[in-house]
N, C-alpha and C positions, 0 to 999 in steps of 0.2 A: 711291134707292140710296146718294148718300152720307150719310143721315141714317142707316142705319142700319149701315153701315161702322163712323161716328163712336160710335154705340152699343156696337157692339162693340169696339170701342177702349178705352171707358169701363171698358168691365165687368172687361177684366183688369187694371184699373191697381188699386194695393194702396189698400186705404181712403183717400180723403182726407182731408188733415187739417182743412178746412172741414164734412165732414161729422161726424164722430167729434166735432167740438167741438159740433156745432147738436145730435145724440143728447144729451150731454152738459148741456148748455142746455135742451131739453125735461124732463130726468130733475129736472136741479137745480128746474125751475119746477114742479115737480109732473103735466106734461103726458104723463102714462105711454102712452097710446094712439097720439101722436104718435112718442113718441119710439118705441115698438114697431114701430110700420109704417115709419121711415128706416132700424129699425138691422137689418129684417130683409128693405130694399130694400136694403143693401149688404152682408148675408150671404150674400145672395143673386147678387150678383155673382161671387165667388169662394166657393164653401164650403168652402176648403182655408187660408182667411186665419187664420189665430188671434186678429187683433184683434179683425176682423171678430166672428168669434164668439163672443170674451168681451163686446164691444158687446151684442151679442143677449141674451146673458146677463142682464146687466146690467140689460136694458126688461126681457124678460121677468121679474127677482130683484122688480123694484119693485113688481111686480103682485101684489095682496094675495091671497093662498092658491094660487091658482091657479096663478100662475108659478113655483112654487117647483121642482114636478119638471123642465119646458121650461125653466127654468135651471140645472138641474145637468146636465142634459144637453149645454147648448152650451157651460161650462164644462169638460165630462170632454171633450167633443171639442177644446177650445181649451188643454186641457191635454198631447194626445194628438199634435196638432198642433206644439206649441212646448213639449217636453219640457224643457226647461233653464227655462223662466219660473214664476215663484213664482205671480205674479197669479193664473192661473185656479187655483190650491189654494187661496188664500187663499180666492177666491169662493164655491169648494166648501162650505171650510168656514163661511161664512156662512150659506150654506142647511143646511148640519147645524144650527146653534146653532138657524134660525128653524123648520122639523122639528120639534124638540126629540123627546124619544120615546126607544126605543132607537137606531132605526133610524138619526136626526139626529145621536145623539151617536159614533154610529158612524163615520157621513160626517167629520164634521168631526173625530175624532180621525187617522181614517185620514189627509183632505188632509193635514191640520200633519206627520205623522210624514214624508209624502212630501217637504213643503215645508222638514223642516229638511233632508235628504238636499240640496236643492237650495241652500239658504243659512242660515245659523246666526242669521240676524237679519233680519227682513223688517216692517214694519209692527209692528204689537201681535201678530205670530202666538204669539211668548213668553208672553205674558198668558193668551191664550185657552186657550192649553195648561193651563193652570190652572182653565178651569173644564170641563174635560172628565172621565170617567172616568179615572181612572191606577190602577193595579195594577204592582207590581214589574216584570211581563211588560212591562208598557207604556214604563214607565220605562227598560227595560232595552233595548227598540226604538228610544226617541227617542235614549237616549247613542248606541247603533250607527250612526242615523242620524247626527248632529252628528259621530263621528268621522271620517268622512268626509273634516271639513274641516283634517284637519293641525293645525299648529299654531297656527291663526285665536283669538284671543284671546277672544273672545267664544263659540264654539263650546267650549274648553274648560272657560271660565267656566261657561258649563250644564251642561257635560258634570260638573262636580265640585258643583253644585247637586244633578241624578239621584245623582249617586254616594252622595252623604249620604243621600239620600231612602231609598235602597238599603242603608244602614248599612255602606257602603264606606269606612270614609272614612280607611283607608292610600292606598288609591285617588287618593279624591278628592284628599290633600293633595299625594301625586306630580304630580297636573297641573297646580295649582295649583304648584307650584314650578316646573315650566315656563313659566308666562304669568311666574312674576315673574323668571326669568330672561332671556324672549326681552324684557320690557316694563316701563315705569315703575310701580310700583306706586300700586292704589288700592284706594281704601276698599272695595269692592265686593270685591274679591280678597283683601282683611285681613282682610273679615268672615269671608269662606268660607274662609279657612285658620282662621282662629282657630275657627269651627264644630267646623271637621275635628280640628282637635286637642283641644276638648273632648270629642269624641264618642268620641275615639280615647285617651283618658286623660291627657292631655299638656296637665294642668291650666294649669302655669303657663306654657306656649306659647302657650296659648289666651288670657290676659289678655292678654299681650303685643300678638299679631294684633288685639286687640280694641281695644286700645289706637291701633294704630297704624291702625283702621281711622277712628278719631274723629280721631286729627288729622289726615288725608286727606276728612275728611268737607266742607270746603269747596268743595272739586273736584270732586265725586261728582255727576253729572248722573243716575246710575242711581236718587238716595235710597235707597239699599242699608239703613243703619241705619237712615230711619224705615221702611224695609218692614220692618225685624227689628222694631222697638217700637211700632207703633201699636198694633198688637193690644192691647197691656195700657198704655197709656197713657189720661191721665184728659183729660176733656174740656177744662180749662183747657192743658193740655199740648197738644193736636190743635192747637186754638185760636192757639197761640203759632208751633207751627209755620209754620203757612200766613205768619205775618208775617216770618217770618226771613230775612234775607240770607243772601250763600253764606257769608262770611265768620263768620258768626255761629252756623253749625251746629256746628263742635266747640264750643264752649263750651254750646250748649243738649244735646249729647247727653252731655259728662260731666255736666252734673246733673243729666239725666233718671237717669242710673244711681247718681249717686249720693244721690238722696233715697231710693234703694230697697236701698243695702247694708245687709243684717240685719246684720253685725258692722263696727262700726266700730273694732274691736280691732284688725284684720289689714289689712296692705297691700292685701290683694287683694278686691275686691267679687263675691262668693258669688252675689250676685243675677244677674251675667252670663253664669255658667256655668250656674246652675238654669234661667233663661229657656232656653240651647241645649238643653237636654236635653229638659224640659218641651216646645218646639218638634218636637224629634224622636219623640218619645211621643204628643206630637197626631197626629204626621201617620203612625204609624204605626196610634193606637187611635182617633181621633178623625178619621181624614180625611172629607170631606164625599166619598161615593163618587160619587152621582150628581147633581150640580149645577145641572142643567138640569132636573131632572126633581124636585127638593127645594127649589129658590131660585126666589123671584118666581114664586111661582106665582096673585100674584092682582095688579090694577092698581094697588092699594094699595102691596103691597112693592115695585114697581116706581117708583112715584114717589118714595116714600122713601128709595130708592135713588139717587135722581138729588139730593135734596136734600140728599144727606150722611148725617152719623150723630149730628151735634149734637141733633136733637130725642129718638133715639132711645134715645139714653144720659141724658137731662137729663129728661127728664118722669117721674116715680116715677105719677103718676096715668092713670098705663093702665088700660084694663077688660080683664079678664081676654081678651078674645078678640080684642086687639090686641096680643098681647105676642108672635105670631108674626109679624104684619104689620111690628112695628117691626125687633126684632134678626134675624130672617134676613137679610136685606142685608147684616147685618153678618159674618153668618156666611159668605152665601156669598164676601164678600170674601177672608178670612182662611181660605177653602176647610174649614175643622173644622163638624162639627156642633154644639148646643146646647151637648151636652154638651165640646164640646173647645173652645171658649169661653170659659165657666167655668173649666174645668182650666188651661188655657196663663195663666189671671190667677193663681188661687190653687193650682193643685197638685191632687194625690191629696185628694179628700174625708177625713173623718175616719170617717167611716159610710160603708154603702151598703147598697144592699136591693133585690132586684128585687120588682117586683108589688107596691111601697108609695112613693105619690107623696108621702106626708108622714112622715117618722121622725120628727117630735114626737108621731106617733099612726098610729104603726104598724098603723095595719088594711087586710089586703089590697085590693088593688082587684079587683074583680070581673071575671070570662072575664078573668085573666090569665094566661098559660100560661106565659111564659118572661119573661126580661131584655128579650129584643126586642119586648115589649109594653111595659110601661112599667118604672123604675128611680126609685128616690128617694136623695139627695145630703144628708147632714150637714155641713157645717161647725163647727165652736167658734170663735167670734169673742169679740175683747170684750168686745164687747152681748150676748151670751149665743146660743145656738146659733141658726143658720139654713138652712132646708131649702130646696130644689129639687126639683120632679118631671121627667121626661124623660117623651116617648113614641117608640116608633116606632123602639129602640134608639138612643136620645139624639138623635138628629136634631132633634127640636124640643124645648121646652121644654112643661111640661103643668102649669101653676100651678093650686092647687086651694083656695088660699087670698088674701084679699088680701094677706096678709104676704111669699106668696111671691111675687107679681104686685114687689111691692116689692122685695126682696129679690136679685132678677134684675136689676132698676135697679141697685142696691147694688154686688153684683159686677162688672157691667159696667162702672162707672164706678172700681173701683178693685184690688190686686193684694197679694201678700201672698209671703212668702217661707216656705217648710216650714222654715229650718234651725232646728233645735230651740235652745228659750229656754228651760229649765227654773226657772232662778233666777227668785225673785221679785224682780226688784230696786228700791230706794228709793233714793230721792234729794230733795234739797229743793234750789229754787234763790233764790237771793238778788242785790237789785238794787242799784245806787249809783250817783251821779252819777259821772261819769268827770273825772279831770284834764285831758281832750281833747273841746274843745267840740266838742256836739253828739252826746257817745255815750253812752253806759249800759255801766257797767262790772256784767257779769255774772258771779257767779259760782254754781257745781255742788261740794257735797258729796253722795259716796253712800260704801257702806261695799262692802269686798269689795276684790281684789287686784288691780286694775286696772280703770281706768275710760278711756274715751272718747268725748265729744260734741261736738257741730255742729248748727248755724242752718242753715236757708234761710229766705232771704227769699221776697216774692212772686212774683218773674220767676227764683228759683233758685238766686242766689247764694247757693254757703254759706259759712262760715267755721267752721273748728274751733273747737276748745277746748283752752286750753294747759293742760298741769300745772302749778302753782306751789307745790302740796305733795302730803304723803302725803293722797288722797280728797278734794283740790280741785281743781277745774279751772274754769279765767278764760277770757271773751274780754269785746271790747270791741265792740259793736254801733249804730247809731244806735237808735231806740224805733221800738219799730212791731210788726207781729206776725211769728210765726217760727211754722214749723215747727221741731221738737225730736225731736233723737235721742242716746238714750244707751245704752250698752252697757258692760257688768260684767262681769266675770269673777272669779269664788272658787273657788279650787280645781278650775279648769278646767272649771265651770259659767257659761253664759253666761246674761245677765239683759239682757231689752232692753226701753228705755222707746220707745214714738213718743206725735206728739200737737203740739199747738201752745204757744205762749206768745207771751203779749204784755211784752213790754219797756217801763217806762214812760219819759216822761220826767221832767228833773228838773229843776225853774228855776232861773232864777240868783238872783245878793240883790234884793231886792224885789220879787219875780213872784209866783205863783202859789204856796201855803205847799206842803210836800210831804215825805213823809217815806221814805226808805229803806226796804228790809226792816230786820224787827228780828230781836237774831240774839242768843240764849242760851248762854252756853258755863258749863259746871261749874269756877269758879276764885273765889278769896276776895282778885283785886285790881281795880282798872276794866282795863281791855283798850282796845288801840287796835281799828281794823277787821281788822288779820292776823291778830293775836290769837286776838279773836272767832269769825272763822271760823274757826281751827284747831283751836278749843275747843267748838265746837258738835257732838252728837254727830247723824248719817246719819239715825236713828229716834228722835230727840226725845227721849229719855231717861235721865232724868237719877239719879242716888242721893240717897237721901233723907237724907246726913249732909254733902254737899257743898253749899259755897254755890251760888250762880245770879250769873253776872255778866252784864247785858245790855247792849246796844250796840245805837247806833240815829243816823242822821244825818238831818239836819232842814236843810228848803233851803228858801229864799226868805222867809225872814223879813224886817221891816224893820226900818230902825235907826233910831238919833237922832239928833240934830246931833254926838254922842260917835263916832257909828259902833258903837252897843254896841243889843243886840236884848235885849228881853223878853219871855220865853213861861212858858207853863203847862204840864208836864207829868205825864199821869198814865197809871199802867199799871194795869192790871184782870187780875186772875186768877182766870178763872171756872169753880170746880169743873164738868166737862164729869159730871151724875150720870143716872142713871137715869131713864125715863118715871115710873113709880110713887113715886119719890122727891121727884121734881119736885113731883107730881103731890099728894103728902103734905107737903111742904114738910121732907123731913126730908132732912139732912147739911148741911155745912158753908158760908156763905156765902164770897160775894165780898172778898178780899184785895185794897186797893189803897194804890196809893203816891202819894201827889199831893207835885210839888215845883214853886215859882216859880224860876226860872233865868234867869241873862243870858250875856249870848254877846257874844264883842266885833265881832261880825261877824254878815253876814246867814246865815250857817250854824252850826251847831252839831254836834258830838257829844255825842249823849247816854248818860250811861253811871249805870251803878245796879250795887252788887251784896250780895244779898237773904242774909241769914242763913238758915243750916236750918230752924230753928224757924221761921222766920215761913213756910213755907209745909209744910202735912201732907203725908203722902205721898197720891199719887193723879194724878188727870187734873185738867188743866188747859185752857184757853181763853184764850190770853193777849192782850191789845190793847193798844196804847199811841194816845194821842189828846194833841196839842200844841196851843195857842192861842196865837195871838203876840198878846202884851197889846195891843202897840201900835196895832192894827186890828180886835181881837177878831175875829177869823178862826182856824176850829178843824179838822185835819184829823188825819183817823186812819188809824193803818196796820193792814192786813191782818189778822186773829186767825192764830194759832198756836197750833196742840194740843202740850202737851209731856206728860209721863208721870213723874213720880216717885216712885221706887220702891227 
């Protein structure tokens, strides 16, 4: 009799916390059987408990197929029971994602929309919202839900994320000026205003917020700006980030944006505002509708998944029938299909075509009825066009060539800006030892009414480029390789260069011999180095009644017990003619100038200038080659095409 008093005693006491931890302990050890029959010997004590039977939940969630409906069920009652608690919707929607189906993606949109009604921030529920169905309707339920929460800072923060999504974004930026006036501003809040007012036209707001959202970007636990830029970020970039301090993040995200301003004419970088729009065009033409039911759908994208996205941007040698396996992860990440992928890197195609997987060879593809079967993608690149096939209305990618198998790699790994470059622009750049050890003084002649350029280094650092005349522009750099950007403007025509350069370097007296650019300017005296470059013409060309003055600087010679160097130099100007001419040995030969020189020092300039006559008019090939006597050591600088005409 009193053993089973104490029994009953037992049963009403609310879960122990001795037992909840041993369920808990069986789940974690993998012991799913065990842990089933404790957590449904003490739902069974009270079935009105809610822990109780989100426990139950929980053995039964672990249990492979089987348990999936007997756990949504002791989570709807665990839900029903403790109406204010998040946990059992969260649960729910666990069992929708593992479902997957219609039916699954149902469940689990439905819990979250109930679970923000109950809290603006719970676990990853934010996330997962992202790989469920959304439609405006949905969108427009979740903001309702979250307002709920008043002025909770983080509930209006989403609520002005939907509102964008919704192409609100008077909206969005009104709430958005409530969180920065109830709270300290941060990068996450900078970013989404400065969205809202590029979307909203309020161009130069939106640099501003964007601005201010990078130098808050130390602070930012959200990573707000790399959720805005991975997407079009190159794998050395990915790479860089994972190693950054906090400290270290605005400086790595102004030069993510700025190795990508197409005009480096203007204050403001154009790529910032293209990327938001382009963003909102994805997620309006390109959103991935059914995520669960398009992503991971085999064990392959699923490990790949887990391992990143390093391999899957970095291997060009896929076989065709792995090129879904690898970039869906990527896709379902960034929520856009194949095709909004591609888009959100480079833009609006330059072609397009339904029912032709290849516009280099536009021939239909077969049973195809509409766009929503297959779609074929143009580009014009500098390497000359490059095509894309889709299927399944851009959801996947449908490569039908190895070139496009390629080509997918290509885009993936890098981005491109639409603002139109119509100018052709030229430029030629020229090197020199620097007065400040250790650097290479660079300089940029191009022709047209304004110019402006800049370096980066390898880890990003850039540095401009000054004017010091009319169509020259200087900086001073250590040697090494650079990326290279320069932009033109003529008559309110923009011309833009990208591309890399290597910087040499340049020794001191008695090192390694080495010779500067050589630099041609139309004048009948010698020319210092300002000179020279002032007088050298953008496009190499020269008249056929003016002299040729050349200039040229020579380093690391050696000297005598005088302190005085001796070299040999000779220039070569080698009519650039015709295959067939060559070929018959007919036109004019090789012009050259050989002189012995001393220098009272391990450097020299060297300087020449050529009468009309001694050279015809036409193409040239020009090369100068020095010997320092004293070592016979011979080194040559660079050829140069000029045009005389």
């Amino acid at each position: 009799m009193i053993v089973l008093l104490l029994a009953a005693l037992i049963l009403q006491d609310p879960v122990p916390d001795d037992a909840a931890a041993r369920v808990e302990s069986l789940l974690a050890a993998g012991d799913v059987p065990a842990a089933l029959r404790l957590a449904t010997t003490i739902a069974a004590r009270d079935p009105r408990d809610a822990r109780a039977q989100l426990l139950l939940g929980r053995a039964h969630f672990a249990r492979r197929v089987i348990g999936r409906y007997p756990a949504l069920d002791r989570f709807r009652t665990a839900a029903r029971l403790a109406p204010r608690d998040p946990e059992p919707l969260y649960w729910q929607m666990k069992v929708g994602f593992h479902l997957r189906g219609d039916e699954g993606e149902i469940i689990a949109r439905e819990a979250l929309l109930r679970l923000f009604a109950l809290t603006p921030e719970y676990a990853d529920a934010w996330e997962r919202f992202q790989d469920v169905y959304r439609n405006p309707k949905v969108w427009r339920r979740a903001e309702r839900a979250l307002a709920t929460h008043g002025e909770a800072r983080v509930a209006l923060e989403r609520r002005a994320e939907l509102l964008l999504s919704l192409e609100d974004a008077a909206r969005a930026d009104s709430l958005l000026a409530v969180v920065m006036a109830r709270h300290p501003p941060t990068s996450r809040a900078c970013l989404l205003r400065g969205t809202a007012a590029f979307l909203d036209g309020r161009i130069a707001a939106g640099y501003a917020w964007h601005d201010s959202a990078i130098t808050l970007a130390g602070a930012d636990s959200s990573e707000a700006l790399w959720k805005e830029a991975w997407v079009i970020a190159s794998p050395e970039e990915a790479d860089a980030y994972t190693m950054l301090l906090a400290e270290d993040r605005p400086a790595f995200f102004r030069r993510f944006w700025q190795r990508r301003d197409p005009n480096l004419l203007t204050p403001e970088n154009e790529r910032v505002w293209e990327h938001a729009t382009r963003v909102a065009e994805s997620r309006a033409q390109y959103r991935l509708l059914h995520p669960q039911r398009s992503i991971y759908h085999s064990a392959k994208a699923r490990t790949l998944g887990m391992f990143g996205e390093r391999r899957e941007l970095t291997d060009l040698a896929w076989r065709v029938d792995d090129v879904q396996e690898t970039t869906l992860p990527r896709a379902f990440r960034a929520g856009l299909t194949a095709q909004g992928l591609v888009f959100i890197r480079h833009g609006r195609p330059d072609e397009q075509a339904p029912c032709v997987l290849d516009l280099r060879r536009p021939l239909e593809t077969p049973a195809c009825y509409s766009h929503l079967d297959v779609e074929g993608w143009l580009y014009h690149t500098p390497d000359g066009p490059v095509t894309l096939g889709f299927s399944r209305g851009g959801e996947f990618f449908k490569p039908v060539t190895r070139d496009q198998v390629q080509t997918i790699g290509r885009l993936l790994q890098t981005d491109r800006s639409a603002l139109p470059a119509p100018l052709a622009a030229t430029a030629w750049l020229a090197f020199f030892r620097s007065a400040h050890l250790g650097l290479t003084d660079v300089y940029i002649r191009t022709a047209g009414d304004t110019a402006a350029a800049r370096v980066w280094d390898a880890v990003g650092e850039s540095v401009p480029a000054v004017s010091i005349d009319d169509g020259i522009l200087a900086l001073n750099v250590p040697p090494g390789r650079y990326d290279f950007g320069l932009d033109v403007d003529s008559a309110g025509s923009l011309g833009r260069l990208r591309g890399e350069v290597q910087v040499p370097w340049f020794a001191s007296r008695g090192a390694k011999l080495s010779l500067s650019t050589l630099v041609i300017a139309s004048a009948a005296t010698l020319l210092d180095r300002d000179a020279a470059l002032r007088g050298m013409p953008a496009d190499f060309t020269y008249p056929a009644s003016s002299p040729l003055a050349a200039y040229l600087e020579i380093y690391g010679l050696t000297t005598d017990a005088d302190g005085r160097s001796q070299y040999r130099v000779r220039y070569t100007f080698e009519p650039v003619r015709a295959l067939p001419a060559r070929l018959l040995g007919m036109g004019a030969g090789s012009v050259v100038f050989e002189f012995d020189r001393a220098a009272p020092s391990g450097s020299a300039m060297e300087r020449l200038v050529i009468d009309p006559d001694r050279l015809a008019a036409g193409r040239y090939r020009v090369a100068v080659a020095v010997t320092d006597l004293r070592r016979n050591v011979k080194s040559e600088s660079a050829s140069l095409d000029i045009v005389i005409r």
